[in-house]
Jmol script that loads the backbone (N, CA, C; Angstrom):
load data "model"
ATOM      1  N   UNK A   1      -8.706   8.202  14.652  1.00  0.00           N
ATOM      2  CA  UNK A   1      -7.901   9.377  14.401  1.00  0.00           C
ATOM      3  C   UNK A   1      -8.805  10.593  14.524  1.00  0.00           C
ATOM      4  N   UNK A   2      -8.309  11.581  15.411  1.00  0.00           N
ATOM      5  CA  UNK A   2      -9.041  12.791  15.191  1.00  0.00           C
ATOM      6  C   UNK A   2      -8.511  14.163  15.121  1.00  0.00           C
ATOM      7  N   UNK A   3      -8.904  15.345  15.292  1.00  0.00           N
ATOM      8  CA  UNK A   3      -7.913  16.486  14.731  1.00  0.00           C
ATOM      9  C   UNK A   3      -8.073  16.731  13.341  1.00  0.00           C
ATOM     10  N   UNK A   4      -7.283  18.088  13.225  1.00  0.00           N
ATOM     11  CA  UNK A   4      -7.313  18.674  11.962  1.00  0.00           C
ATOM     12  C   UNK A   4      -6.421  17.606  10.898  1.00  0.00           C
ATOM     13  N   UNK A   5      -7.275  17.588   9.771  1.00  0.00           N
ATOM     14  CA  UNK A   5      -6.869  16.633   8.599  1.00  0.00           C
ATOM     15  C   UNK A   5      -7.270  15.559   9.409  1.00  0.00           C
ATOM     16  N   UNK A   6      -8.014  15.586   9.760  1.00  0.00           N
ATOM     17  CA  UNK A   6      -8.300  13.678  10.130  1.00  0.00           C
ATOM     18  C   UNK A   6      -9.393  13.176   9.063  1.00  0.00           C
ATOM     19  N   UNK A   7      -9.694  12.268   8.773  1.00  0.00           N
ATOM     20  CA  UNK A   7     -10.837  12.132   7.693  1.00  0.00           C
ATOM     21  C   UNK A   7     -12.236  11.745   8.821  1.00  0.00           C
ATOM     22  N   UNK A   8     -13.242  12.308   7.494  1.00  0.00           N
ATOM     23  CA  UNK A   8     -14.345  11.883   8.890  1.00  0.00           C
ATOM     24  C   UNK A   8     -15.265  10.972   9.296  1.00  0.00           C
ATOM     25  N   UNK A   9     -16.148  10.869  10.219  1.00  0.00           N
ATOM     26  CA  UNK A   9     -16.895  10.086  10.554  1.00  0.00           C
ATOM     27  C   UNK A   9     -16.966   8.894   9.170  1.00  0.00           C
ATOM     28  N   UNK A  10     -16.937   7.778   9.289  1.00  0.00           N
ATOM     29  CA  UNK A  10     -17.773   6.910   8.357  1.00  0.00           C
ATOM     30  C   UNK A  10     -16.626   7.257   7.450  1.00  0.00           C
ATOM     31  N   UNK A  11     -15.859   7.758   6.644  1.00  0.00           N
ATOM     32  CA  UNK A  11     -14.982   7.960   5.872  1.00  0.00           C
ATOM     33  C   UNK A  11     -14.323   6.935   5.397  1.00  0.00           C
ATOM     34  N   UNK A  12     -14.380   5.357   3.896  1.00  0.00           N
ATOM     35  CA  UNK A  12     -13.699   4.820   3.394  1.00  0.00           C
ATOM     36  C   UNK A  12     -13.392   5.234   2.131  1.00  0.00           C
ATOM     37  N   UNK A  13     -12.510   4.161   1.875  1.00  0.00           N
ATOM     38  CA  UNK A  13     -11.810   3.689   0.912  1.00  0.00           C
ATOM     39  C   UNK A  13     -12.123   2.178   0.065  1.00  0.00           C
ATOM     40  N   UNK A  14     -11.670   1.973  -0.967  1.00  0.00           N
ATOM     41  CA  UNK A  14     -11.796   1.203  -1.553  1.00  0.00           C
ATOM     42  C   UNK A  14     -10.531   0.534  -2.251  1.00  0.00           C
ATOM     43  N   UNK A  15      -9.951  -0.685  -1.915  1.00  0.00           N
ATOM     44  CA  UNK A  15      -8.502  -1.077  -2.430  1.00  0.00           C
ATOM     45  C   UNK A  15      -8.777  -2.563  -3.239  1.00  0.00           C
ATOM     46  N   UNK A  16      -8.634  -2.326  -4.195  1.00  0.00           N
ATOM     47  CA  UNK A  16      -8.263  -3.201  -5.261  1.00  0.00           C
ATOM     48  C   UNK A  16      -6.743  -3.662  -5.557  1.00  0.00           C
ATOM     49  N   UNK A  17      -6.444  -4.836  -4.979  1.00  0.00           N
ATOM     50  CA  UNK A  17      -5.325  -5.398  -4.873  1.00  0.00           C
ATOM     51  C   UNK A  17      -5.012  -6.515  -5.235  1.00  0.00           C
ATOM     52  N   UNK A  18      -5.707  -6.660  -6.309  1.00  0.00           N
ATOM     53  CA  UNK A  18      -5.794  -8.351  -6.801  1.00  0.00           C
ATOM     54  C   UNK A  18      -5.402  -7.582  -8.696  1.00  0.00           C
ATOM     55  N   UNK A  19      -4.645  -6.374  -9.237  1.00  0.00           N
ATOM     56  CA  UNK A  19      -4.460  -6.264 -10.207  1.00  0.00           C
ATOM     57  C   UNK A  19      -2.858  -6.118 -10.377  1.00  0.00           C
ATOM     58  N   UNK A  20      -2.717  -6.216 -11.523  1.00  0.00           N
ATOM     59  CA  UNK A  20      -0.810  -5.564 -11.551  1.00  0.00           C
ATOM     60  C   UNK A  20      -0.336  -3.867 -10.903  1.00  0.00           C
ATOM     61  N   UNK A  21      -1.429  -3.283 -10.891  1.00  0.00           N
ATOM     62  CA  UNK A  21      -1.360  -1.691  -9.852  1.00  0.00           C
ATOM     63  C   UNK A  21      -2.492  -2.252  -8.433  1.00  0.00           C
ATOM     64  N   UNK A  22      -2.056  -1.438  -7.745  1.00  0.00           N
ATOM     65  CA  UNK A  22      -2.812  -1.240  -6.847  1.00  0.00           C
ATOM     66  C   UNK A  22      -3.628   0.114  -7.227  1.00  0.00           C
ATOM     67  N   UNK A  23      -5.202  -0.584  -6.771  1.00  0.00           N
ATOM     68  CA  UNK A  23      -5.992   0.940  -7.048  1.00  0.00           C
ATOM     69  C   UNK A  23      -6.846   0.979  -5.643  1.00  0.00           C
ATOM     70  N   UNK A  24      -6.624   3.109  -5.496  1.00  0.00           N
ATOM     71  CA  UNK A  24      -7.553   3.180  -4.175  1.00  0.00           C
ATOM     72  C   UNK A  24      -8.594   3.892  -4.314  1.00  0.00           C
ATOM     73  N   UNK A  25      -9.380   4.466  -4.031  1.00  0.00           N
ATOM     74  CA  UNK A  25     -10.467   5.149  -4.403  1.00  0.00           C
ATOM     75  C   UNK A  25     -11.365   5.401  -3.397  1.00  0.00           C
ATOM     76  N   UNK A  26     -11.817   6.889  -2.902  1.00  0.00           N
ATOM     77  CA  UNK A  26     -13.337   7.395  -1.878  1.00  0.00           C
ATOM     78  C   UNK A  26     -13.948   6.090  -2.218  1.00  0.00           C
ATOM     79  N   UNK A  27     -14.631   6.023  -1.221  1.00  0.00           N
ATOM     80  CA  UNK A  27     -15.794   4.283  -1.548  1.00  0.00           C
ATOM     81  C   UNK A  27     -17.350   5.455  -2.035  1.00  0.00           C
ATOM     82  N   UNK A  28     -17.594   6.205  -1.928  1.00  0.00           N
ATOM     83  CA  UNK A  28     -18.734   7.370  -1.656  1.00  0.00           C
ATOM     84  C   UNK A  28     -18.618   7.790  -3.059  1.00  0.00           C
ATOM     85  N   UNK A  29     -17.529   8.546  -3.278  1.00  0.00           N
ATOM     86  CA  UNK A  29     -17.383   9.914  -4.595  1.00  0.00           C
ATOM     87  C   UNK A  29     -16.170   9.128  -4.964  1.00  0.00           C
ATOM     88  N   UNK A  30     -16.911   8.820  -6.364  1.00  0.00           N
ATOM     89  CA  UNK A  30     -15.933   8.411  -7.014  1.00  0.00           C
ATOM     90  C   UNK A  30     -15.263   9.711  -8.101  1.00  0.00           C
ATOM     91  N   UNK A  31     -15.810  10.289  -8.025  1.00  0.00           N
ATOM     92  CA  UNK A  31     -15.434  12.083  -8.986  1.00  0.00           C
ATOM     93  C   UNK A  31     -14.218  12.165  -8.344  1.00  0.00           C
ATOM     94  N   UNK A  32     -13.361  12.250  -7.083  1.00  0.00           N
ATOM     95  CA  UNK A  32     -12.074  12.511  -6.283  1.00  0.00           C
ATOM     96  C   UNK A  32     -11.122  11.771  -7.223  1.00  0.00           C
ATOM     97  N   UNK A  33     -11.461  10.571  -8.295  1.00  0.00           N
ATOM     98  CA  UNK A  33     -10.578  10.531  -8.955  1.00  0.00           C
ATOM     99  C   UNK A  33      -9.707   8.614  -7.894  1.00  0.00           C
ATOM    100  N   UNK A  34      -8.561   8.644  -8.292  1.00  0.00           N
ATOM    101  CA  UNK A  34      -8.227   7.366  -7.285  1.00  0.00           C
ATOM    102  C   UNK A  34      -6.158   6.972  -7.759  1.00  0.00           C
ATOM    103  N   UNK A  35      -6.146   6.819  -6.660  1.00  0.00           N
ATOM    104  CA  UNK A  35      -4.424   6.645  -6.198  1.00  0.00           C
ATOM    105  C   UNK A  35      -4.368   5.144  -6.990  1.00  0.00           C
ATOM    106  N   UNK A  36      -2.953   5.659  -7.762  1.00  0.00           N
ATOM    107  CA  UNK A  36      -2.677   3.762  -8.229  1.00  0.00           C
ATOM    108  C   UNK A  36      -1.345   3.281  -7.785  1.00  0.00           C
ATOM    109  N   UNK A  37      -0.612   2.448  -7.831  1.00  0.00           N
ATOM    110  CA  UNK A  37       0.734   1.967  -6.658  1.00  0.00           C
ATOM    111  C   UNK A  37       0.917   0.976  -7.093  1.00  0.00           C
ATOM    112  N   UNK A  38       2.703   0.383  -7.254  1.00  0.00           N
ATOM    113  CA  UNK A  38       3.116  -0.442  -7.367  1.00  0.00           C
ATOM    114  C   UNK A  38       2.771  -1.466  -6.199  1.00  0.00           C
ATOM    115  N   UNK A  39       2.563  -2.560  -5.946  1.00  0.00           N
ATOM    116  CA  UNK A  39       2.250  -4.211  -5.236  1.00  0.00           C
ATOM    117  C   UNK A  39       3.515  -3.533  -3.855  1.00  0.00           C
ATOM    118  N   UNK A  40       4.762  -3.458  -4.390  1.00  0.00           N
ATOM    119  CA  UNK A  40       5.899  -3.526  -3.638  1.00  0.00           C
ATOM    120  C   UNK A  40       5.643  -2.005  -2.630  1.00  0.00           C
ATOM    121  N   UNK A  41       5.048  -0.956  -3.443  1.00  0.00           N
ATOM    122  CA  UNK A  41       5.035   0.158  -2.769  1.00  0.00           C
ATOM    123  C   UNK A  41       3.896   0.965  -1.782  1.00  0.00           C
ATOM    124  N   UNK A  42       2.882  -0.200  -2.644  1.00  0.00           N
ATOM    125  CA  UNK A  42       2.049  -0.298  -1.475  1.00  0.00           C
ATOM    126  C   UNK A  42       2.138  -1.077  -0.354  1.00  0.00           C
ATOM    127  N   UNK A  43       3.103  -2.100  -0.359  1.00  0.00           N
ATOM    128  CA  UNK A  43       2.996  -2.953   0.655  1.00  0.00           C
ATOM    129  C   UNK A  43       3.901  -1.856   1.707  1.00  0.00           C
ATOM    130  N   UNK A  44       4.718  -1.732   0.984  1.00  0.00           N
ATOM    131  CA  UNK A  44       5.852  -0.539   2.233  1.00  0.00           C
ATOM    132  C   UNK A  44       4.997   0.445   2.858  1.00  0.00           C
ATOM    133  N   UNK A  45       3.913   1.261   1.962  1.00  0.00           N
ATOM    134  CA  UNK A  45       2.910   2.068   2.808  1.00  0.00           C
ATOM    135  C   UNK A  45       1.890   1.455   3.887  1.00  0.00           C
ATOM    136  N   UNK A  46       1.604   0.089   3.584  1.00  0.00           N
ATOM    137  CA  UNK A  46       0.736  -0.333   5.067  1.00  0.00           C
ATOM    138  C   UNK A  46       1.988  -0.786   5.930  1.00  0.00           C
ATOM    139  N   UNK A  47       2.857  -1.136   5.356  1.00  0.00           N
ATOM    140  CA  UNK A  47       3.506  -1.225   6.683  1.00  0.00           C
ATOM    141  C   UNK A  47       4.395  -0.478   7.517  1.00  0.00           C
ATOM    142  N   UNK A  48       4.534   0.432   6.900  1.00  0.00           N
ATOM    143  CA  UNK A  48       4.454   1.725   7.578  1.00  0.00           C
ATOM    144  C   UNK A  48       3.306   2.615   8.480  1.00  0.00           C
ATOM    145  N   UNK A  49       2.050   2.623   7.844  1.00  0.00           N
ATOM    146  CA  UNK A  49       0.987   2.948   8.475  1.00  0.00           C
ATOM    147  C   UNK A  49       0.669   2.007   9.735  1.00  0.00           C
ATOM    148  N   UNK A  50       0.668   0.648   9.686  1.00  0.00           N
ATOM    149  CA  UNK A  50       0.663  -0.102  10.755  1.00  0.00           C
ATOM    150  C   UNK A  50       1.570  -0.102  11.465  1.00  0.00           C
ATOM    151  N   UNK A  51       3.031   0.437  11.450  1.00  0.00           N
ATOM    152  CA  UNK A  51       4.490   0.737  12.784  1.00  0.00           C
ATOM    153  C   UNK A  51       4.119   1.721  13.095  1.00  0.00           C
ATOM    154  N   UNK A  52       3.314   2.746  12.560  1.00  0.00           N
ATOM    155  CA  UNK A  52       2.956   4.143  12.846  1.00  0.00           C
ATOM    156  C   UNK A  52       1.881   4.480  13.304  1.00  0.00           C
ATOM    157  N   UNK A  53       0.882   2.970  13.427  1.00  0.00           N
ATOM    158  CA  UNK A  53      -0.272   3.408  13.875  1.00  0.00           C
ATOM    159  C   UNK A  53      -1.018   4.441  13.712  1.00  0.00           C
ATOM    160  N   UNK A  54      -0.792   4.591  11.970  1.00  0.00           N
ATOM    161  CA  UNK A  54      -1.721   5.890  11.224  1.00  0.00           C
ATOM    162  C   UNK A  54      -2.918   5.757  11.500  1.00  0.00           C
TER     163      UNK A  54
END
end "model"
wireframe off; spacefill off
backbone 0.3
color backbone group
């Protein structure tokens, strides 16, 4: 992905998906804080991102 708002070079994440929330989190800076998600609602967001080829 590139362009404005694209994330950058080397740029992860971290997904913990083995709890009753889903947790995401910068893999780098953890100070940004971190996204939490229902099992069901995260699954609808990758599979969305993957039909969409985010």
């Amino acid at each position: 992905m590139s362009g404005p708002g694209a994330p950058p070079v080397g740029a992860a994440v971290c997904v913990a998906d083995n709890l009753p929330r889903v947790r995401v989190r910068d893999t780098k800076d953890h100070s940004k804080g971190e996204l939490t998600a229902a099992p069901t609602a995260w699954a609808a967001f990758t599979a969305f991102a993957r039909a969409c080829a985010v």
